[in-house]
N, C-alpha and C positions, 0 to 999 in steps of 0.2 A: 133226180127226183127221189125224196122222201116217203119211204111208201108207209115205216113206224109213224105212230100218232105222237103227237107234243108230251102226254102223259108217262110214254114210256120210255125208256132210256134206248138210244144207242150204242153199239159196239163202239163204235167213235167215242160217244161220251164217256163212259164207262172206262176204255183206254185212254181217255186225257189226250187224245190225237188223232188225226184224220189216220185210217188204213193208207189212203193213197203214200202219206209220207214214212208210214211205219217200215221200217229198214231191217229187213231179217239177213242174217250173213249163214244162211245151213250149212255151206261148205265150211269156213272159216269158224267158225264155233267147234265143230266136232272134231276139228285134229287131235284134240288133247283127250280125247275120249276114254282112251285107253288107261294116262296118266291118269285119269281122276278113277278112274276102277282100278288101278292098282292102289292106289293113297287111299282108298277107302274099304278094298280088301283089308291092307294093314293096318287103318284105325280098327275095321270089326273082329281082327285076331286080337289087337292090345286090347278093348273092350273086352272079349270073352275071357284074356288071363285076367285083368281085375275083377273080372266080375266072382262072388263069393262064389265055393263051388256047391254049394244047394240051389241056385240059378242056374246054374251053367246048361245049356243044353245045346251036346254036339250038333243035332241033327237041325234046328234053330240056325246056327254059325251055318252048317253049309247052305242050308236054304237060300238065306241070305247071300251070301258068297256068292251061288250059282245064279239066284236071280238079276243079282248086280252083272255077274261075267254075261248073262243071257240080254240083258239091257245092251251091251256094249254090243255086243255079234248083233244087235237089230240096228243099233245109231250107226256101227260100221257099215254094215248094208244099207243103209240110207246114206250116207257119204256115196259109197259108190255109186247108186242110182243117180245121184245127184249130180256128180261128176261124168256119168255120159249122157244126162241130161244138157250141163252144159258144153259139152264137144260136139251135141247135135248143136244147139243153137249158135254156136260159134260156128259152127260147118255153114250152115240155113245162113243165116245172116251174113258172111262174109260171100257164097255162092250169089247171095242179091245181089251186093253191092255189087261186087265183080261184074254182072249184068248190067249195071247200070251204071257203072263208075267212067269208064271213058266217054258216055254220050253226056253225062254230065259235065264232066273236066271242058270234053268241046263246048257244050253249049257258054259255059261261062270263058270262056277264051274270044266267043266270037260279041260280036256288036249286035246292036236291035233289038227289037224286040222278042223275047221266045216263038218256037211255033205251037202251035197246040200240043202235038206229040210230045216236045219237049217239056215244056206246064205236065202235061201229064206223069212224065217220068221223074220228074222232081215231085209229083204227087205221091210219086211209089216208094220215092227214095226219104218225103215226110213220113209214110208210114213207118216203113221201115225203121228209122230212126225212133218212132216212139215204141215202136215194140224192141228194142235194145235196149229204150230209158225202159222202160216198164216192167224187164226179166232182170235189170239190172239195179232196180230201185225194191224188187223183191229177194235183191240177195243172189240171184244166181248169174251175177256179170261179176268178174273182178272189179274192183274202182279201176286199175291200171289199165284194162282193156276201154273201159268205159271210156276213160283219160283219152285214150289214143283214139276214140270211135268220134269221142266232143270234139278234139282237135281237127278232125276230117270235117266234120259239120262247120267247124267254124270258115274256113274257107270257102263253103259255099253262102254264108252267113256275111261276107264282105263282098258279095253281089245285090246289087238293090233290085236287082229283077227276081234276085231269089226272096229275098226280103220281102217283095212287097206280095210274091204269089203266096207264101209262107202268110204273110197275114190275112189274106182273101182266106186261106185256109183255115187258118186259127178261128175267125169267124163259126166253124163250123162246130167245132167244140166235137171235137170226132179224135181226137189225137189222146187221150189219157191224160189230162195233165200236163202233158209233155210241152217245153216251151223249145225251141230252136235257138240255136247259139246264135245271134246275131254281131256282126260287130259295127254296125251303124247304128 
């Protein structure tokens, strides 16, 4: 639901795209961090030798210098945040499945219909899965984890019982966007 009025702009509009699809990589961006404050250290020394020397002003160069080096000690620190942000989530997320990974494997191994307890656990196991697409569609999943996390789901996506309770679910429009790998 739309809570901005027709007259005024959206973050959405304004961005030329829905947030939901907007793709941040914070890890992956900031490795180079250091190289781009080094290559830009040494553009602001070659600037300060040409610059004439009735401009020049030492104390200007280091400001510079240090607020650049001081930028980089804050994005490094956010890399690392970032990075035991996602070793919890990878811990948390891999700790569910494990929970509920063999009661799944069985239930689609056996024949009939699910029991409820099962419908349910495959309830937990939709969640689940759209909070991995959801931390992972903000940039803090690798694609290559994601890869192998989709690849799991597809398996369970060539059962029609899974299928069809995934779309009772869908119905509910409670999952993020998130669609389920199907292969039917």
């Amino acid at each position: 639901m739309n809570l901005m009025t027709e007259s005024r702009p959206t973050l959405d509009s304004l961005l030329g795209k829905s947030l939901a699809t907007f793709q941040a990589r914070p890890l992956r961006d900031r490795r180079s961090v250091w190289r781009w404050c080094a290559a830009a250290t040494i553009i602001l020394g070659l600037v300060y030798l040409v610059t004439p020397s009735g401009y020049r002003s030492g104390s200007l160069l280091v400001t510079a210098i240090g607020g650049l080096w001081a930028l980089a000690i804050y994005l490094h620190g956010q890399h690392a945040g970032d990075a035991r942000l996602v070793k919890e989530l990878l811990t948390e997320f891999n700790d569910r499945y494990d929970k509920l990974g063999t009661d799944l494997q069985f239930a689609v191994s056996t024949r009939g219909d699910f029991e409820k307890e099962t419908e349910l656990k495959f309830v937990r196991y939709f969640n689940l899965c759209a909070e991995e697409w959801l931390f992972w569609r903000a940039g803090y999943i690798y694609d290559p984890v994601w890869k192998a996390w989709e690849n799991g789901m597809k398996q369970y996506g060539r059962d029609r019982r899974v299928v069809d309770l995934w779309k009772n679910e869908e119905k509910t429009d409670s999952y993020y966007g998130f669609q389920f790998p199907s292969e039917m």
